[in-house]
N, C-alpha and C positions, 0 to 999 in steps of 0.2 A: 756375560751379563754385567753392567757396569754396577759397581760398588757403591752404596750411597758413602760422600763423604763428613765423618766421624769428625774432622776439624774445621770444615765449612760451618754458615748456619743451617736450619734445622732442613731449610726446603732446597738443599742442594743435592744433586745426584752426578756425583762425578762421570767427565764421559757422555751424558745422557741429556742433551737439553731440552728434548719434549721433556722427559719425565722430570726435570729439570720447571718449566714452565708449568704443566700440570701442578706441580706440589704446590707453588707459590698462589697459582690461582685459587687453591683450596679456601686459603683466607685472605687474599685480596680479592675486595670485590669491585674496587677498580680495572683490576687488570682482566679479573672473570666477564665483566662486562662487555669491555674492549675485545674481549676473544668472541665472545661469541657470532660475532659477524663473519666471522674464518674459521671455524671449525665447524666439524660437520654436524649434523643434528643429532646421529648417534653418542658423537664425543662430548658434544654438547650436554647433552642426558646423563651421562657417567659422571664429569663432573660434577653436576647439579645432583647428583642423588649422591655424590661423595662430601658433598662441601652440609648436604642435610646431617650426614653420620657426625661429621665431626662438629656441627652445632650441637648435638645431642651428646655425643661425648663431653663437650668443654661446658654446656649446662650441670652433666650429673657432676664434674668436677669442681667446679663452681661451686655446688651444692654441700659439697663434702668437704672443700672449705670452709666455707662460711661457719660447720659447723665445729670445726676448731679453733676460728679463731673471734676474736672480740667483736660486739659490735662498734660500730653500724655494717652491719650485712645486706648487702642488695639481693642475695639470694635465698629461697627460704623453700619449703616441701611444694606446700598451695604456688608458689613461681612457678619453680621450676618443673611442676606436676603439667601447667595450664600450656609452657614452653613444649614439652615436651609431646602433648598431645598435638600442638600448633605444625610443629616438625613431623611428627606422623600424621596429620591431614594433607601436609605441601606434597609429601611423598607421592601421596596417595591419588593427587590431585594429577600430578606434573605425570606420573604413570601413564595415567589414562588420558589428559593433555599431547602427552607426545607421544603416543601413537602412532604408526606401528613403531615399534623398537624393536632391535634384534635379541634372540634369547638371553645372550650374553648381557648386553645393558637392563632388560626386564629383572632377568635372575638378581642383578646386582641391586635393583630397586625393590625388591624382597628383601634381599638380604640387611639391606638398612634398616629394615625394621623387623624384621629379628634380632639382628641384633640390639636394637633398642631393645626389647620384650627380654632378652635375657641379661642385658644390664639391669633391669628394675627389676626382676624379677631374682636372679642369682646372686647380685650385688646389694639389691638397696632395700631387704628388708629389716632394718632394724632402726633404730631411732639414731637421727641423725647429729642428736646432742650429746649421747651416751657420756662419752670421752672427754664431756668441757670441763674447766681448771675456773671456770670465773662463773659470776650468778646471771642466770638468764631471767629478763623479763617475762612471765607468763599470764598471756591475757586468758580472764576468766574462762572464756569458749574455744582455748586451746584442747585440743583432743588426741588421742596418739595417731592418727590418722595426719595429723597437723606437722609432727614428726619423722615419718615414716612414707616413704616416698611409693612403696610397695604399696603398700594398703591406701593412700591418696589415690593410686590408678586404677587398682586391680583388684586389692581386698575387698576393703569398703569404701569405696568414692563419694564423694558429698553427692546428696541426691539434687537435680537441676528442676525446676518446675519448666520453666521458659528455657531452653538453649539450645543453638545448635547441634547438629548431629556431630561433630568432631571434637566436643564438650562432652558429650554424653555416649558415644558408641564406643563397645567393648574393645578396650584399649589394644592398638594392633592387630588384633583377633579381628575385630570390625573390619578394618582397611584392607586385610590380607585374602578375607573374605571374597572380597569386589575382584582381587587379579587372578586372571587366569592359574589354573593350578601350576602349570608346567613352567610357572615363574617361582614357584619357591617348594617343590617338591625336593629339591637336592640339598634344601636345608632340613631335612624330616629328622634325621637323628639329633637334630639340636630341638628343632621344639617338641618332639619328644622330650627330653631329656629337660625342657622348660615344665614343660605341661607336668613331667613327673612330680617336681619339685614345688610345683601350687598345691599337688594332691598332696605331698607330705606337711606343708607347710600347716599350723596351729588356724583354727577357721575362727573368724574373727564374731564378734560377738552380734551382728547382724550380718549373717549370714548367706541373705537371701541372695543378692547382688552375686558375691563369687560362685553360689549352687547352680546362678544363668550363665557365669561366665565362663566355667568349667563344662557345661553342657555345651556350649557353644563352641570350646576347645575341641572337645571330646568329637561332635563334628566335623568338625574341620580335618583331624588327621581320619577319622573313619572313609573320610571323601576321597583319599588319597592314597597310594599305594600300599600304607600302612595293611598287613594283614590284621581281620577284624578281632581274632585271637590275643593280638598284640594290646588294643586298646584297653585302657581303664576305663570303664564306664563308670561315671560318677553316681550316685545314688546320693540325696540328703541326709545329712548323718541326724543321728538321733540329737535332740536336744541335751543327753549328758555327754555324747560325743562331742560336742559343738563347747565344752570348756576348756579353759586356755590352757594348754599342756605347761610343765613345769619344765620337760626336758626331753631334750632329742628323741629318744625313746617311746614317751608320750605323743611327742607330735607324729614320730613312724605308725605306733600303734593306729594311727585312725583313718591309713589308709584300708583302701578294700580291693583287691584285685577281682573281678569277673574274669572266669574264664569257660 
């Protein structure tokens, strides 16, 4: 297997100049363009659901800057929240667009947005000023939701009167819904392991929103080979369950196993 080269730049694969040409295509979208008239429709699709991962990557990055250092910041929660759901509708879209795919490139268009759903989820619940050294501006109708990149998607989302379904549907959960199951059952141990970690998480102080979004979870892996055994059935917690825990332990306490 050839060795990616450590002293080349970042998209060199020594040995290797597909894989070579792939990397570089990732973020050139000159050269991505120019390929796509010679490569085949399947590779064609790989790319294109690999070059979505790493816009979603390099936004939460972005994001996590921004919020260490000084402004002027181009990037902000509400951005990168609207970005992010933008990239999980392309996905979602280009899936069922390029049809048929083979299981191999389908699986892999799953997987890019699971793994999106567990970088926001596993990574980005917390306020993403926490750590700043200098004074930030805060407009009166800033909220920690405006902060917090988790709870902008999935906790508690601004509610939309007017908008699009790709605005307003259950972040991933929605899109993942629409593909066929045998495109992202081989990823079950991870949203599991996503899904557990909503349940543990502190329920935000409007709680209706995640009590849908968590049944809607809670669906999703039931449909699946998951044994029914296995699943946590969400139940709505009590209105003194539903205040903000102080500490790990607090936030453990309010799960509920069914079994």
């Amino acid at each position: 297997m050839a060795e990616r080269s450590s002293t080349a730049f970042l998209s060199y694969f020594a040995g290797n100049l597909a894989a070579t040409v792939f990397s570089i295509a990732l973020y050139d979208d000159a050269l991505y363009n120019s390929l796509r008239d010679v490569l085949t429709p399947g590779l064609c699709a790989a790319l294109y659901f690999e070059k979505q991962r790493n816009r979603a990557h390099d936004a939460i990055a972005e994001l996590d800057s921004s919020g260490r250092e000084e402004p002027p910041a181009v990037m902000n929660v509400p951005t990168c929240a609207r970005k992010l759901r933008l990239i999980v509708e392309e996905v979602r879209h280009n899936r069922q667009s390029r049809a048929p795919l083979s299981a191999t490139v389908a699986s892999h268009a799953a997987g890019v947005l699971v793994g999106i759903l567990g970088r926001v989820v596993c990574d980005s619940n917390r306020d993403v000023y926490e750590a700043v050294t200098w004074k930030r501006d805060v407009s009166d109708d800033e909220d920690e939701r405006d902060r917090n990149l988790y709870l902008q998607l999935i906790g508690d989302p601004p509610r939309y009167s007017r908008a699009p379904n790709w605005l307003t549907n259950d972040f991933v959960i929605g899109p993942l819904s629409d593909f066929p199951m045998s495109d992202w059952t081989r990823f079950l141990d991870r949203l599991t392991t996503i899904h557990d970690q909503i349940r543990g998480y502190e329920m935000p102080r409007s709680a209706g929103y995640l009590e849908r979004y968590i049944r809607h979870f809670d669906g999703l892996l039931a449909d699946s080979a998951v044994p029914a055994s296995s699943i946590d059935i969400y139940e709505p917690s009590s209105s003194a369950a539903r205040r903000r825990p102080q500490n790990m332990d607090e936030r453990g306490s309010q799960r509920r196993r069914i079994n």
